[in-house]
N, C-alpha and C positions, 0 to 999 in steps of 0.2 A: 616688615611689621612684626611686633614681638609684643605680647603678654605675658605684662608684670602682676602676680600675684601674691607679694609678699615681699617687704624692705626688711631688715635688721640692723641694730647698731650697736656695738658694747665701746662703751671708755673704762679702760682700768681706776680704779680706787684714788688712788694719788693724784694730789692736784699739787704742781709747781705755779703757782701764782706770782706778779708781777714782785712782789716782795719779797719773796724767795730768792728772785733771782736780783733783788737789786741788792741783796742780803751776802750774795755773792761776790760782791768787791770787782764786780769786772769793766763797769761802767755805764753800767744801765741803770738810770734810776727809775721808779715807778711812773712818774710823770712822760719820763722820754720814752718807753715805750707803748704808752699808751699811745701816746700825742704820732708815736712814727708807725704801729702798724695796726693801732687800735686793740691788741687783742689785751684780755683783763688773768686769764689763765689759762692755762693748758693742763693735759691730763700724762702720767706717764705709767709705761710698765715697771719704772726702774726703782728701790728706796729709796727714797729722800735725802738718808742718811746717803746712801752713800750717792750721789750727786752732790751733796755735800762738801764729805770729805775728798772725794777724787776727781771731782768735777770733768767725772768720767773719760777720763785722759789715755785709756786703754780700750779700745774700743770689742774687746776679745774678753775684757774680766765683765765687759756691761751681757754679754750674753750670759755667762754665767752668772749675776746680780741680779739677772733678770725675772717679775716675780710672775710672769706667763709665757709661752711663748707664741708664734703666729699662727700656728692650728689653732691654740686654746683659744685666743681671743677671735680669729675666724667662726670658730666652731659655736661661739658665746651668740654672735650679730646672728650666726643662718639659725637658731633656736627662733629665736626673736621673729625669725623669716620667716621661718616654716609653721611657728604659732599663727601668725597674721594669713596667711596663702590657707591655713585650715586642712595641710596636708600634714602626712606623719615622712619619717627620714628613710623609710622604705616606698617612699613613693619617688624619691630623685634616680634619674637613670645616670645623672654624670653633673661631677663636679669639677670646676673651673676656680682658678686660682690668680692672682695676681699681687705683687706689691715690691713697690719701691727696695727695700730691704728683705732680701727673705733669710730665713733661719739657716736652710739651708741648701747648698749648692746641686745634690742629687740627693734624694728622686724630686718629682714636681713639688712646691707645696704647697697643692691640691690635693695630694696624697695623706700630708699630715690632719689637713681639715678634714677629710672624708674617714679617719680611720679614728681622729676625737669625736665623731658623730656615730662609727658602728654603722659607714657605708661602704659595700664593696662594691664600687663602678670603676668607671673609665675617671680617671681623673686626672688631671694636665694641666699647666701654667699658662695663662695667657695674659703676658705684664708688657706695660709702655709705662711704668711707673707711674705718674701722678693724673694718667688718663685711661687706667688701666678700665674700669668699672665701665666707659661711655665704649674701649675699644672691644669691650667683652662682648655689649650688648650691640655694635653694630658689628662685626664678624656673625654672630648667630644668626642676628636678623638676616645676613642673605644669604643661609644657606638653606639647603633641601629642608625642609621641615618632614620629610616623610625618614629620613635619615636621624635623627633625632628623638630622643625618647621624650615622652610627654613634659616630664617636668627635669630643669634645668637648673642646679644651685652655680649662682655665682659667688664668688667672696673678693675681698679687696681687703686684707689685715695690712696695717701700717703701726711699727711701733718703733719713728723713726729715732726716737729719744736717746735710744741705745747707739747712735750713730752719730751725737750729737756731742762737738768739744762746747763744754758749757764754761769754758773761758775766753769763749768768745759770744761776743752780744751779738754779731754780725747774725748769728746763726742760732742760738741757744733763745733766743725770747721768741722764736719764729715758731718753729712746729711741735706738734703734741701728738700722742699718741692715741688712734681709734681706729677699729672696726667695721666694717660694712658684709651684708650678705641679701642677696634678692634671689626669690625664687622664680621664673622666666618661664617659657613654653614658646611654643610656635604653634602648637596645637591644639591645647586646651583654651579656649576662650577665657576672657575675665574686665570688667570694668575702665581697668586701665591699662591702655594701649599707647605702645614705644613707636616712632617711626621718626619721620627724616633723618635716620641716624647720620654721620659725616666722620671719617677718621683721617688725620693728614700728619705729616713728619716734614723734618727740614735735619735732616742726620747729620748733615754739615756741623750742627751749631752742637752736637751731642754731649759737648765737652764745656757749655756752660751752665750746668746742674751734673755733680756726678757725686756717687759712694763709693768709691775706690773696695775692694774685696778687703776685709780686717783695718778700712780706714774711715777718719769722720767725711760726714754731709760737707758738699762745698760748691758754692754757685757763685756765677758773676750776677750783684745780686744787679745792678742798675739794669741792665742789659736783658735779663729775664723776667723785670716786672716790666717792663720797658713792653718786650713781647707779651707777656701774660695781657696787660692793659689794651692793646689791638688787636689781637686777635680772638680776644674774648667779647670786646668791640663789635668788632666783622660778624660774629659766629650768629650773636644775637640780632644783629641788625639783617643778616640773612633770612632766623626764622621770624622777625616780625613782619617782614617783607614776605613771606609766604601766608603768612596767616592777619594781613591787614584790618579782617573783620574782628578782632579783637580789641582794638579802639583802645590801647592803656590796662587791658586787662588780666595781660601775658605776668604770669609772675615766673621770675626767674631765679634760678639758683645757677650759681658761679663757683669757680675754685677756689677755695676760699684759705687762699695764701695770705693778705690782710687786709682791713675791713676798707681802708682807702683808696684800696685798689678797685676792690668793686663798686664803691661808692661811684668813681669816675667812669667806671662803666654805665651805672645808672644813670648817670648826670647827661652822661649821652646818648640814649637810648631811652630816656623818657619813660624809666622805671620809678613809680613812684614807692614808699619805704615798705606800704603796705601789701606790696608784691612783690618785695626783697626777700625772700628766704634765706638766713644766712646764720652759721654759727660759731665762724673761726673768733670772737671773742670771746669767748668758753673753751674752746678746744681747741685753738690753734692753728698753727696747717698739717691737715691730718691727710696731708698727700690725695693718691685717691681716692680715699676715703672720705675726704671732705664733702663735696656735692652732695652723692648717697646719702651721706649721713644727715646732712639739709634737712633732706626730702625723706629720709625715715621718719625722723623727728618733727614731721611736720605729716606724718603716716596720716592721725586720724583728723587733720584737715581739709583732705583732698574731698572735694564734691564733685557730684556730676556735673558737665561744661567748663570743669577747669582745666587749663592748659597752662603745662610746665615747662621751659625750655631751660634744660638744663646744661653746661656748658665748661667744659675741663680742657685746660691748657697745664703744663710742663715739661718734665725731662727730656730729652728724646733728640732735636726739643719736636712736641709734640702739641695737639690741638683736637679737637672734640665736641659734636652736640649731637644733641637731641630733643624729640616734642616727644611730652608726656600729654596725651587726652584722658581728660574722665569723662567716662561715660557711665548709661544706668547698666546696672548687671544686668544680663540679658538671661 
């Protein structure tokens, strides 16, 4: 069990919208990607202009084009955190890092987030890429909590835009750039309570989603929505089955790689729209940042007696859940 006391989310300024890129001559029109993975835009770190003109074919000049980098935009989501939790940046004892893409290869960068905030802790990477955020929060959960200092910043920066050949549609109308950060405890009480966490791998298949080091995003995509679709399936049909007194009331947020994917999760699972949390039509797939990011932006909805099961599958390949409870602040 783990208390959550504070979500954050930043998207950079830039929006790449479906016109942009059908603007781009690579063969996507606005109707075809609506109609194949629903999303309407995405958000990026990178200028416009130059997506543009280079259609980012260098995947080494996109770091340096780049107009933040994964501390700053980390550092932007845990502000957001740490407003909401009602603590100050001298009350985290340790920061936790993870993402798909990181800036860079040594030190952790955990370190980079914690030194844009003016924290001197323990700070350390803990990434399964696009399930990074569910595998952060079930590693903690079962450790000592007397080992542990009271409060706990996680992050999840994702700005996979810059890793992205945008003359390819296969890959370029899919993901968008955003942020996530939650402030955690084991110790400190608080309203909303983390538990039946679950983390699982299959390493075997590691090599049908990968970023090569100084190279673009590349997935076998049939074959990973293929998996995403079942096992996001399984995960939620587990925690319904644990929590059956819920009757239809379970709202769920999903990975939210594209909208008809988890549509067909719903369809089977007997999610109806108004307990869909979701927002990869706005912002794309924003790795693991996606889910959080759900559920940040859905912060001041949460009431007491609601229950979230929130549920992240990718790279690895990998797989993920968890029940969020509200309850009354005690």
């Amino acid at each position: 069990m783990i208390y959550l006391h504070g979500m954050g989310h930043f998207y950079p300024e830039n929006v790449v919208t479906n016109r942009f890129l059908s603007d781009l001559d690579i063969g996507s029109s606005v109707e075809w990607i609506e109609e194949r993975v629903g999303i309407r835009e995405r958000h990026t770190v990178l200028p416009l202009d130059y997506i543009r003109e280079t259609k980012n074919c260098d995947v080494r000049a996109a770091q340096e084009a780049s107009l933040y980098t994964n501390g700053q935009t980390a550092a932007a989501a845990a502000r957001m955190a740490l407003e909401r939790a009602g603590i100050a940046t001298e009350d985290i004892g340790m920061v936790i890092s993870g993402s798909s893409a990181a800036d860079v290869a040594s030190p952790a960068e955990a370190s980079t987030v914690a030194a844009q905030l003016g924290i001197d802790v323990p700070a350390f990477d803990m990434n399964s890429a696009c399930t990074s955020f569910a595998l952060q929060v079930h590693f903690l959960s079962n450790m000592n909590p007397g080992a542990l200092p009271p409060y706990i910043l996680i992050t999840q920066p994702e700005n996979l835009t810059r890793c992205l050949d945008f003359s390819d549609r296969r890959s370029a109308c899919l993901f968008g750039d955003g942020s996530t950060a939650a402030v955690v405890s084991l110790t400190v009480p608080s309203g909303k309570i983390i538990d039946a966490t679950h983390f699982d791998a299959k390493p075997s298949c590691w090599d049908k989603v990968s970023i090569r080091r100084t190279g673009h995003f590349n997935q076998d995509g049939s074959a990973v929505q293929g998996f995403a679709i079942r096992k996001t399936t399984d995960a939620l049909r587990i925690l319904q089955a644990a929590n059956p007194s819920l009757n239809g009331r379970l709202k769920f947020v999903g990975h939210q790689a594209n909208l008809g994917m988890l549509k067909t999760v719903c369809e089977r699972c007997g999610i109806s729209p108004e307990n869909h949390w979701h927002n990869v039509e706005y912002f794309g797939n924003t790795a693991t940042a996606g889910a959080p990011g759900s559920l940040s932006l859905h912060w001041a909805d949460l009431e007491p007696g609601d229950h979230v099961a929130l549920v992240q599958v990718g790279a690895g390949l990998s797989w993920a859940h968890m029940m969020l409870t509200v309850k009354e602040p005690s």
